[in-house]
DSSP file (Angstrom, degrees, kcal/mol; ACC not computed):
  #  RESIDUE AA STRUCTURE BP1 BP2  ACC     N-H-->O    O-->H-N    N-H-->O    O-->H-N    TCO  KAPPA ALPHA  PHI   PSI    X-CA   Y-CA   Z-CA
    1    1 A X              0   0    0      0, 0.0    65,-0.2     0, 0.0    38,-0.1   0.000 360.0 360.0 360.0 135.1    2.3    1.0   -4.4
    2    2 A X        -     0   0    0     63,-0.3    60,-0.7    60,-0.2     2,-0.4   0.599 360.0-131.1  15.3 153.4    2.8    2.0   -0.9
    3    3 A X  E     -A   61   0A   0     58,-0.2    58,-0.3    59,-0.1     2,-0.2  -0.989  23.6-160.2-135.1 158.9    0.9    0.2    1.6
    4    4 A X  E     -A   60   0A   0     56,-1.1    56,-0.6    -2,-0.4     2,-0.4  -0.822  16.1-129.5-118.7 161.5   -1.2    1.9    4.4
    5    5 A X  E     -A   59   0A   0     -2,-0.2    54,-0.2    54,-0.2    28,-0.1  -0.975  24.4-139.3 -99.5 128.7   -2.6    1.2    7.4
    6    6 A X        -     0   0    0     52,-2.3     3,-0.2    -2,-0.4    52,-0.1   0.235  32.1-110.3 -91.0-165.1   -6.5    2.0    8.4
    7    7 A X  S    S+     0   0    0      1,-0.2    -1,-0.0    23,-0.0    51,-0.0   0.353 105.7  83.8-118.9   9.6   -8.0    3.2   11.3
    8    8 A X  S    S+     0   0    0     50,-0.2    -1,-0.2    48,-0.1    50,-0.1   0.593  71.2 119.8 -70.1   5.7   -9.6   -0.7   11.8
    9    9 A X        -     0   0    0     -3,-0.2    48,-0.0    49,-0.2    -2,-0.0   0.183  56.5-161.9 -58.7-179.0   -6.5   -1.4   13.3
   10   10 A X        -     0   0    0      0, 0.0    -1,-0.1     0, 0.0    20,-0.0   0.415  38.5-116.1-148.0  21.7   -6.2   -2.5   16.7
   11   11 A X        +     0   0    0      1,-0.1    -2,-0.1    20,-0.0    15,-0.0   0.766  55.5 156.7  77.7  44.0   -2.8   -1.9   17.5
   12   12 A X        -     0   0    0      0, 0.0    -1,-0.1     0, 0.0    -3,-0.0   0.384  46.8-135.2 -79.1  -8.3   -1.9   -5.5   18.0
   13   13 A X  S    S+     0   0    0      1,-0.1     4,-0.1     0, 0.0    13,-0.0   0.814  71.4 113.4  50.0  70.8    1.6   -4.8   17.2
   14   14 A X  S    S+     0   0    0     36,-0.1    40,-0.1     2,-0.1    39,-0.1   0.585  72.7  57.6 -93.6 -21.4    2.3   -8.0   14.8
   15   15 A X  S >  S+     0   0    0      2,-0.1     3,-2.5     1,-0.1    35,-0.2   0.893  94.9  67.6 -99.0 -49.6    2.8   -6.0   11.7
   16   16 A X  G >  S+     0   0    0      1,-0.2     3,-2.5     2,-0.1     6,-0.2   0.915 106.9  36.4 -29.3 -84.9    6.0   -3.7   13.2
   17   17 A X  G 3  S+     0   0    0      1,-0.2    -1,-0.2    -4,-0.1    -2,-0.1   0.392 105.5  66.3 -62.8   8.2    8.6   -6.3   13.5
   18   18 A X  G <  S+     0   0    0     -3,-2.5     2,-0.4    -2,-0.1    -1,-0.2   0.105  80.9 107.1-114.9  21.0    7.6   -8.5   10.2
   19   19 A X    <   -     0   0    0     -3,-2.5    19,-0.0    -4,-0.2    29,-0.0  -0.800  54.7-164.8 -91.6 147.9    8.8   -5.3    8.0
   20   20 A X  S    S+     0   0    0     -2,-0.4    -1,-0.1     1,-0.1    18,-0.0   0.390  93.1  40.2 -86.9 -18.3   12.0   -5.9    6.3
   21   21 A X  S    S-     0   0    0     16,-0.1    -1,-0.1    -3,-0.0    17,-0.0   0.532 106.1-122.4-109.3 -21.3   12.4   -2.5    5.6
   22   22 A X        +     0   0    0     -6,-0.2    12,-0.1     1,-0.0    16,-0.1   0.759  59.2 147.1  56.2  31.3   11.1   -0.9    9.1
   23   23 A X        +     0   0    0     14,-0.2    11,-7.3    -7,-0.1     2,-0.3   0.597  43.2  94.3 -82.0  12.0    8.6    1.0    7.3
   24   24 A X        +     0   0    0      9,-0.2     2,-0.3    -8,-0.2     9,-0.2  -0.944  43.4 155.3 -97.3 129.9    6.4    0.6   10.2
   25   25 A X        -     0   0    0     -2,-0.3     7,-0.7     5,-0.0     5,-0.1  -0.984  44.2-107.9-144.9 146.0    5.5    2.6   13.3
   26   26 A X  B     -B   31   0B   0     -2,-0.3     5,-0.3     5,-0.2     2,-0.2  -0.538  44.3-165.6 -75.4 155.9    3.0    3.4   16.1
   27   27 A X        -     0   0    0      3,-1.3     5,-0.0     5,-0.0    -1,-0.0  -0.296  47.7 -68.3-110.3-177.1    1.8    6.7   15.1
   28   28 A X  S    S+     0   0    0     -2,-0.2     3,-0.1     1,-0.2    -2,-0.0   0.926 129.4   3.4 -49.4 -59.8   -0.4    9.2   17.5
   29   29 A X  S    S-     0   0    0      1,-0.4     2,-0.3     2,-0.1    -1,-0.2   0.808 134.7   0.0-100.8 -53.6   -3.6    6.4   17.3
   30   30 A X  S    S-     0   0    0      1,-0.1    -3,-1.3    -5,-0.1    -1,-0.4  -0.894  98.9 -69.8-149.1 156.9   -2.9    3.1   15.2
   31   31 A X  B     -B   26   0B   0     -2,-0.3    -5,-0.2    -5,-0.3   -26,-0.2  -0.115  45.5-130.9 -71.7-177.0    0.2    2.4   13.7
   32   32 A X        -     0   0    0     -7,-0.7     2,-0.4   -28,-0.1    -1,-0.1  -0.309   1.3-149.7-136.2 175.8    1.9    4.1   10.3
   33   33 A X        -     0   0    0     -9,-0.2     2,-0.6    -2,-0.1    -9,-0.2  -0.655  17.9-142.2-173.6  97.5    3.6    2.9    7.0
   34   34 A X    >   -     0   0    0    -11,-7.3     3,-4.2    -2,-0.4     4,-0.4  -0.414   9.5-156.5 -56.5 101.3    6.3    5.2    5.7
   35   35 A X  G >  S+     0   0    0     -2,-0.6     3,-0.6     1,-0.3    -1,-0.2   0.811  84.9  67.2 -68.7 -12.7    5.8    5.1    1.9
   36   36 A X  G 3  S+     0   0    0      1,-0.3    -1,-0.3   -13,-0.1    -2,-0.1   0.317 115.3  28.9 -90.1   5.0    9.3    6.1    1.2
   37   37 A X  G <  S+     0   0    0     -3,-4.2     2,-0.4   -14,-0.2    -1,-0.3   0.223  92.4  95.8-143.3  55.7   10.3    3.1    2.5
   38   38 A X    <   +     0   0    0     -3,-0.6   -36,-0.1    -4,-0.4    -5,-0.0  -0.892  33.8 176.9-105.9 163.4    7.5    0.3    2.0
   39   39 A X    >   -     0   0    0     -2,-0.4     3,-1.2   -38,-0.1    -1,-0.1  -0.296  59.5-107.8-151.7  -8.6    8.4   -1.7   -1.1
   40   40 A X  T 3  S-     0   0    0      1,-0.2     8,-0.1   -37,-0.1     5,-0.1   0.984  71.0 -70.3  58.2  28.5    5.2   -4.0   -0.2
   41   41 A X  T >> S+     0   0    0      1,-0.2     3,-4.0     7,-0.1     4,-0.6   0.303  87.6 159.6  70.4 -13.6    8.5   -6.6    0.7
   42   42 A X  T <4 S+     0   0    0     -3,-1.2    -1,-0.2     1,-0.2     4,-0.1  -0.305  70.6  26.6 -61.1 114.0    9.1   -6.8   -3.1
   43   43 A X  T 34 S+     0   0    0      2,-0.5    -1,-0.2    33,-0.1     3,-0.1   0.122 130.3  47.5  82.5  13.7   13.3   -8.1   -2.9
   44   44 A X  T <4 S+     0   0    0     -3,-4.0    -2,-0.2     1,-0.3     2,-0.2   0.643 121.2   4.0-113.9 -40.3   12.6   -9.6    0.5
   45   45 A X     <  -     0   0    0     -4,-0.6    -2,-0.5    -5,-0.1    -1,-0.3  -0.482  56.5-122.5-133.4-175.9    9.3  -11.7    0.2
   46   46 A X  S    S+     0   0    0      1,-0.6     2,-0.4    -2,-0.2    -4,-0.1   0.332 101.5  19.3-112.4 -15.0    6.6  -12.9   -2.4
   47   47 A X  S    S-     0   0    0     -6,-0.1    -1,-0.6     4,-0.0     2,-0.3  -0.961 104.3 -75.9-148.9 138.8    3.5  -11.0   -0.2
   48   48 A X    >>  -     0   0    0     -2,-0.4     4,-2.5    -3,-0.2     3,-0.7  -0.348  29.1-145.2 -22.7  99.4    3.6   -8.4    2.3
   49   49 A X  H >> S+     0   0    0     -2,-0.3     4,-0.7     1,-0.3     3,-0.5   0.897  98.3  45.0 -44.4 -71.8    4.8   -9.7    5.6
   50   50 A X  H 34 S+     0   0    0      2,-0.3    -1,-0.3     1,-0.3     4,-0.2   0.342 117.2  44.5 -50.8 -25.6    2.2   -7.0    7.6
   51   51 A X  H <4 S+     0   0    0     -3,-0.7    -1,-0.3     2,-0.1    -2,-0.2   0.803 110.4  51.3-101.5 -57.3   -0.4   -7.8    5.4
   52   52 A X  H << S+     0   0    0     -4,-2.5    -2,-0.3    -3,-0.5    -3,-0.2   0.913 123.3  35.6 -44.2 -66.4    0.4  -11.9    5.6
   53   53 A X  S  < S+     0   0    0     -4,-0.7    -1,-0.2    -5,-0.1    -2,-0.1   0.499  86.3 119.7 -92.6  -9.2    0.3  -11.4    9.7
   54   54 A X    >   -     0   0    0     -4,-0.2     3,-0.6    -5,-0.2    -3,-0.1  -0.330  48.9-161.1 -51.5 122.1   -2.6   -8.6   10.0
   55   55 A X  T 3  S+     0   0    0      1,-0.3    -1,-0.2    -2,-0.1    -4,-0.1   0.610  89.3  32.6 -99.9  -2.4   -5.5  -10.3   12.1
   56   56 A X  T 3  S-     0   0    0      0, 0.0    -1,-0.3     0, 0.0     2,-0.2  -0.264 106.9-117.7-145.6  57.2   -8.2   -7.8   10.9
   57   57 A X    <   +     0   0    0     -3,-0.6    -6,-0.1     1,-0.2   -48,-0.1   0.454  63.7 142.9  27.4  34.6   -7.0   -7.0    7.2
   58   58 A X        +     0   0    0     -2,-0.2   -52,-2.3   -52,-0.1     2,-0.7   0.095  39.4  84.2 -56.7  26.2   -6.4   -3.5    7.8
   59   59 A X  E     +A    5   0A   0    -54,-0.2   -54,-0.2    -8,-0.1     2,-0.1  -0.881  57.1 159.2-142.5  81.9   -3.0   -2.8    5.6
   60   60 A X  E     -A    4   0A   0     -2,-0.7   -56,-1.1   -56,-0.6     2,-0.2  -0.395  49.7 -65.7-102.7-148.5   -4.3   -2.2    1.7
   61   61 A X  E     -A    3   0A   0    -58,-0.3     2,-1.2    -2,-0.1   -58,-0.2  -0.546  50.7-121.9 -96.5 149.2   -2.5   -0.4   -1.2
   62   62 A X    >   -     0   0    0    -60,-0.7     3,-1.1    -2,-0.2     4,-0.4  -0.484  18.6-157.0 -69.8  55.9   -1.9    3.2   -0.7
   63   63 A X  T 3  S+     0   0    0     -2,-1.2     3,-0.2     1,-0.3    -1,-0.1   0.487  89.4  53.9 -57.4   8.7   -3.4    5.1   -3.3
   64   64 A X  T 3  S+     0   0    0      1,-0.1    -1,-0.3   -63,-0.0    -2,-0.0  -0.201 103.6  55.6-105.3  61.6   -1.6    7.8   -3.1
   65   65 A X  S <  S+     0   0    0     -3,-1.1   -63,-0.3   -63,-0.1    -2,-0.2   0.048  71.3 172.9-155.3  -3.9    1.5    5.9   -3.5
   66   66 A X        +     0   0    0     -4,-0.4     2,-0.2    -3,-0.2    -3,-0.0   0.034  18.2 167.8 -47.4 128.4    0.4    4.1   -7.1
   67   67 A X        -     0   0    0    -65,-0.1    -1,-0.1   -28,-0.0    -2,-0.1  -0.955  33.0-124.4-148.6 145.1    3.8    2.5   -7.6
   68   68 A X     >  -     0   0    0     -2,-0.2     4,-1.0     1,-0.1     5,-0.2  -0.402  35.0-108.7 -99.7 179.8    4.7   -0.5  -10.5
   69   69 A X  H  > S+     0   0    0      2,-0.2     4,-2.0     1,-0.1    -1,-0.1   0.746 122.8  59.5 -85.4   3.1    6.2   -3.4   -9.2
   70   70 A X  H  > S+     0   0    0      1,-0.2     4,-1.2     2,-0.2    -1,-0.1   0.770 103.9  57.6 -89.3 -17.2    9.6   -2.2  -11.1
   71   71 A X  H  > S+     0   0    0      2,-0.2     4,-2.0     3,-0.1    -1,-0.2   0.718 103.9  44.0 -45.7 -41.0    9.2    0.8   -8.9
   72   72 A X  H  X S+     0   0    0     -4,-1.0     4,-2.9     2,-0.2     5,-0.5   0.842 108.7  59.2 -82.3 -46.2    9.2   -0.8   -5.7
   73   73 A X  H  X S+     0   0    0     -4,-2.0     4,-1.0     2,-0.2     3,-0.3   0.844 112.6  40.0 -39.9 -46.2   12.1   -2.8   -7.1
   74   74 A X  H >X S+     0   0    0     -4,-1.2     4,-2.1     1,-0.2     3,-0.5   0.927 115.9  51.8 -39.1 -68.0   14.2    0.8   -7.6
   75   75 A X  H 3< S+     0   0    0     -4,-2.0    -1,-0.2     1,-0.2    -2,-0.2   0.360 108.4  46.0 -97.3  13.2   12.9    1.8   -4.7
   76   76 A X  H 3X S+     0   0    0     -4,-2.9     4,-2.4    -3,-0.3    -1,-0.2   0.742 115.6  49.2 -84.0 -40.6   14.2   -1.6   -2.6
   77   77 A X  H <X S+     0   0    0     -4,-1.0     4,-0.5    -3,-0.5     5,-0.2   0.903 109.7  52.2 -63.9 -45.1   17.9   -1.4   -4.4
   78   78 A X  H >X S+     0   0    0     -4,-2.1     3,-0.7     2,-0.2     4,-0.6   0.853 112.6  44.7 -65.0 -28.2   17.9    2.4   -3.3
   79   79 A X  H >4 S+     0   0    0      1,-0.2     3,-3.5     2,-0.2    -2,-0.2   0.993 116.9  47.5 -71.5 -78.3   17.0    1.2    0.5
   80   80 A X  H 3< S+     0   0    0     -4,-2.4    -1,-0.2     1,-0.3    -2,-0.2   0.297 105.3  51.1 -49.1  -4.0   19.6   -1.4    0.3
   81   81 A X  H << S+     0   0    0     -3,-0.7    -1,-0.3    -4,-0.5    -2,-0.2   0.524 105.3  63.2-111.1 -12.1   22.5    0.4   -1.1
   82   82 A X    <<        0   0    0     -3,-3.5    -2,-0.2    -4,-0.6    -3,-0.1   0.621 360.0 360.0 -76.8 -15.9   21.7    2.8    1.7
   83   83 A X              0   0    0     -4,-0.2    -1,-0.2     0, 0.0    -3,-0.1   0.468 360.0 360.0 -91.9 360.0   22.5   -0.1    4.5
C-alpha cells in the first residue's frame, strides 16, 4: 500500500531526497506522496526510506492505496522499465 504523509509534518525536508522513486513533494502545506509511484521502497530497500528518516512519524500506510507486497513489486518493475 501507498504511503502518505499527515498533516503532523513539519516540513523538515528529510523524507524528499531518501525516495528511490521520487514519489515525494512539497505540496501547498506539508509535503505529498504520489501513490502511483510509492512502492513503500519494496526493490530498493527492506523499510521505507521516509518513514526510516521521519523525525515525528508522520508517513503511514495509505488506505486508500491497500496494495500486496506483490503489487508494489509490479508496480516497482513498471517504474523501472520506464527509466
Amino acid at each position: 500500500m501507498a504511503l502518505m504523509i499527515t498533516d503532523e509534518c513539519i516540513n523538515c525536508d528529510v523524507c524528499e531526497p531518501e525516495c528511490p522513486n521520487q514519489a515525494i513533494s512539497p505540496g501547498v502545506e506539508i509535503y505529498e506522496i504520489n501513490p502511483d509511484l510509492c512502492t513503500e521502497c519494496v526493490g530498493h530497500f527492506d523499510n521505507p526510506q521516509c518513514v526510516e528518516v521521519c523525525p515525528v512519524e508522520c508517513i503511514p500506510n495509505n488506505p486508500d492505496y491497500p496494495e500486496t507486497p506483490d503489487q508494489l513489486m509490479l508496480k516497482y518493475e513498471k517504474l523501472m522499465a520506464l527509466r
